[in-house]
C-alpha positions, -999 to +999 in steps of 0.1 A: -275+172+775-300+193+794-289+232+779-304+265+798-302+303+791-280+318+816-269+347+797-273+377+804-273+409+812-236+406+802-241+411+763-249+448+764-220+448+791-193+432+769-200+461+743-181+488+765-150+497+750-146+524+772-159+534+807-141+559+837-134+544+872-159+520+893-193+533+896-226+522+908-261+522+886-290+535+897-328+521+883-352+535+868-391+523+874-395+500+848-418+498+819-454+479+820-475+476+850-462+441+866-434+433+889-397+442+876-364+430+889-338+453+903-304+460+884-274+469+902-237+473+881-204+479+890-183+486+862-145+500+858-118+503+830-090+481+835-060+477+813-056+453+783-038+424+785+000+426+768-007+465+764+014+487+780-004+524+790-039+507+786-068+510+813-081+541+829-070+576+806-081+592+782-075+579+747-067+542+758-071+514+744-091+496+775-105+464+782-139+463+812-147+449+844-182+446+846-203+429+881-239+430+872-269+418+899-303+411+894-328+407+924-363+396+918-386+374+925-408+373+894-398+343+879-413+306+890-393+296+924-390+330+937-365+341+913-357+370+888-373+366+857-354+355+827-338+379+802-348+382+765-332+414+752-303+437+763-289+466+755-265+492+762-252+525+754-219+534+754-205+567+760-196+594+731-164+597+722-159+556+731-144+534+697-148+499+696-128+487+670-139+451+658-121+449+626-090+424+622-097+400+651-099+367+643-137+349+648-147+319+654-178+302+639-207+293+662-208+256+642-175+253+657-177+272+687-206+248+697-193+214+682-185+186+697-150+202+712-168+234+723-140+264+731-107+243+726-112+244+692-111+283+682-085+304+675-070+314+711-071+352+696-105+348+693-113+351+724-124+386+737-125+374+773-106+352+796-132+334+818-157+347+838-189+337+859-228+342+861-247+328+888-277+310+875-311+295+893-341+275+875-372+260+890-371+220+888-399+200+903-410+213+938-369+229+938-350+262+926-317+254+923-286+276+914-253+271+905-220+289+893-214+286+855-182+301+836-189+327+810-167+334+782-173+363+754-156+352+714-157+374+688-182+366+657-184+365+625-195+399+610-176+420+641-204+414+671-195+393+701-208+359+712-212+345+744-204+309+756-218+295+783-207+258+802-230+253+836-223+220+854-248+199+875-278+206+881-281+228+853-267+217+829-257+241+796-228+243+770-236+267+743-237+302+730-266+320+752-268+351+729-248+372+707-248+405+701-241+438+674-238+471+672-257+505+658-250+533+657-262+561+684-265+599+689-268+625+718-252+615+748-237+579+734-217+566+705-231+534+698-256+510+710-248+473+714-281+455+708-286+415+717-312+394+717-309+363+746-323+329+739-351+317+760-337+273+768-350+255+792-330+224+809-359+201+808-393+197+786-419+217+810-395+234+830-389+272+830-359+290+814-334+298+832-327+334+857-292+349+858-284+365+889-252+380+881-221+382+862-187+385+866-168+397+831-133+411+817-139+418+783-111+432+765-083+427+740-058+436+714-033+426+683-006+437+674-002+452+636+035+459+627+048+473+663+016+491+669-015+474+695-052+478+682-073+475+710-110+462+708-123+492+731-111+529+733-118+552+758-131+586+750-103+616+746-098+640+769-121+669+767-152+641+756-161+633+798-188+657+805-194+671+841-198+647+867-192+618+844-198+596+818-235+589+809-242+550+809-272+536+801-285+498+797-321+486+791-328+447+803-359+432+790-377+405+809-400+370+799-427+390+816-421+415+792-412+448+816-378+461+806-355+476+834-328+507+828-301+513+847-280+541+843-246+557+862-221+580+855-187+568+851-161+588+868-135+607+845-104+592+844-076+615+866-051+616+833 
């Protein structure tokens, strides 16, 4: 089985318990003096599945859309250059709550079943997508692969990955924890993203972008504890949440994108 790195800018993303309505990221120039990809993001709070009042308002539990893009052409075949760390920043006053959810093991996660055999309330995502490319031979070639976020032993997330023909990859890309941050955000998911090539000589593989719900909830007597919180109302400074997220490259040069997430209207 030929296995490649196509996650992702998704890790930092998964961390976000709680953003405001859609928004756009700007980039900043990015670190080093060679070539950096660009980052775009659209992000919004959506409700949790099975929870009724969730999504968009202040003090709600909320699960995340997230649509991240990278363009580049720093990597071998004309493509972006692949990931090795990213974080991200979530706003203060956001909760993420990862107590009492059920894990599964990596061991098992990857084993010879793969997904099927964890704990359905394990999962901290339905699936989603990532749009992968890799330089074989004299060819780049791309393909869709589904994406799916579990929650790990220890309370960080991990992030399975299964990419069909021609790149072929079923396995956790990266995982990811959190610490603790000050200022402008709560706390600061941090992961690290594994560098696998498909082939012996061949390059690792680029992500282009990602498609992700992440988001989810048990219930504990007749009460719902949600994953992600948004902040409460009076926390959403002027002109929006601050949102920050730094993507480091192979080449080394790390990219940050930040927006402002719209307050929520109630």
């Amino acid at each position: 089985m030929r296995r490649a790195s196509t996650c992702l800018a998704l890790l930092g993303l998964a961390a976000i318990g709680a953003l405001g309505v859609p928004a756009i990221s700007s980039a900043a120039p990015c670190s080093g003096a060679g070539p950096c990809p660009t980052v775009t993001l659209f992000a919004k709070a959506i409700p949790v599945p099975k929870v009724k009042g969730s999504g968009n308002c202040y003090g709600c539990a909320a699960a995340i859309e997230v649509k991240y893009t990278i363009n580049g052409t720093e990597g071998p075949g004309g493509v972006p250059s692949p990931l090795t760390k990213v974080t991200f920043f979530l706003p203060k006053g956001s909760i993420i709550h990862p107590a009492g959810f059920v894990t599964c093991k990596p061991e098992v996660l990857e084993g010879p079943i793969g997904p099927t055999a964890c704990p359905n309330n394990s999962q901290a995502s339905p699936l989603g997508s990532a749009n992968v490319a890799q330089k074989i031979g004299a060819e780049t070639v791309k393909e869709t692969a589904t994406v799916q976020a579990f929650f790990a032993p220890g309370g960080g997330l991990e992030f399975y990955t299964n990419a069909g023909s021609p790149i072929s990859a079923q396995l956790i890309a990266a995982t990811g924890h959190y610490v603790g941050a000050s200022g402008l955000y709560s706390q600061e998911f941090v992961s690290e993203v594994k560098l696998i090539t498909t082939l012996p000589g061949a390059p690792p593989v680029s992500t282009e972008s990602i498609n992700l719900k992440v988001g989810a909830a048990y219930k504990q007597g007749k009460k719902w504890i949600s994953y992600g919180t948004e902040p409460k109302k009076g926390q959403c400074p002027k002109g929006g949440y601050p949102i920050k997220s730094e993507l480091t490259f192979e080449t080394g040069e790390t990219v940050t994108a930040s927006y402002k997430a719209p307050c929520p209207k109630h």
